[in-house]
N, C-alpha and C positions, 0 to 999 in steps of 0.2 A: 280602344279596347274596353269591354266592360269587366266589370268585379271575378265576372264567372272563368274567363280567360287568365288573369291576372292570377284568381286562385288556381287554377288548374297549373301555369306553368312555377308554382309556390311551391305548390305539392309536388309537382315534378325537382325540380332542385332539390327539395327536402328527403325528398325518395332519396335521388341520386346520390346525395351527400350520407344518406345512413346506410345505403347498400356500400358505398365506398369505405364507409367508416368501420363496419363492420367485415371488411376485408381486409383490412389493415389490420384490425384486430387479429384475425383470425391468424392472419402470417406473424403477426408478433409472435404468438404464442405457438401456434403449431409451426410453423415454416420452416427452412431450411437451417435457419439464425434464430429460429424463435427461443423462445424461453423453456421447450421440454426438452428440446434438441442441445440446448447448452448445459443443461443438468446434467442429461445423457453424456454428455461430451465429456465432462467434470468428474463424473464418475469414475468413466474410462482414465481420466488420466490418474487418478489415485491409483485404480488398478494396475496401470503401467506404472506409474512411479514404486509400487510396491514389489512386482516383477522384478524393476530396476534395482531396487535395492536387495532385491534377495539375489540377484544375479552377480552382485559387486562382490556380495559376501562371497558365492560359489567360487568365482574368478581368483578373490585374494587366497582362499586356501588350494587352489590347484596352482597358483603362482608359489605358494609355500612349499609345495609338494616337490615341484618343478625345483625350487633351489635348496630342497633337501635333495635331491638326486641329480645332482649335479656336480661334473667334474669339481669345481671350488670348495665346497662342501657336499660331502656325501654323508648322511644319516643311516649307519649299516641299520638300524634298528626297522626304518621303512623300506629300505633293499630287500631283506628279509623276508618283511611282511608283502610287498607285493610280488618278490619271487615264490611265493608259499601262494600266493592268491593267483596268479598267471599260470603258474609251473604246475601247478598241485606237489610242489616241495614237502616233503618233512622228515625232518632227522630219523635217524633209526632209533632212538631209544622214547622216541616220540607214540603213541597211542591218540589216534585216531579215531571220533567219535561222530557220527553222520547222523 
């Protein structure tokens, strides 16, 4: 083989190996696992975890609600108020302002 050959398939490996390199790269970073996609992902879960947490708070107070109007414990003060909020309720000596 002479020089011109030898360089030729140099160059070719050299090639092959930077086009490959530079697809590896490229999936690092953009890919399905790359590195914007995990930010992405990261983000998403703060915002679910902050969903989750506002959702805990909702739950424990309708769980409160739930064991104020309950046979065990009834809270006439919130019977009341959601009978007046359900019924459209109110006392006669009551004055209604819309």
């Amino acid at each position: 083989m002479t020089a011109s050959r030898r360089s030729i398939g140099a160059v070719f490996f050299f090639g092959v190996a930077g086009v490959l390199a530079m697809y590896f790269t490229f999936a690092a970073v953009q890919g399905a696992f790359g590195l914007f996609n995990r930010i992405q992902i990261e983000a998403e879960i703060l915002d679910l975890r902050d969903q989750r947490d506002a959702l805990k708070i909702e739950l424990a107070d309708l769980e409160n609600r739930t064991r104020r109007l309950s046979d065990a414990y009834l809270d006439l003060d919130l019977l009341d108020e959601r009978a007046r909020a359900v019924l459209g309720l109110a006392r006669p000596d009551e004055i209604i302002i819309r």
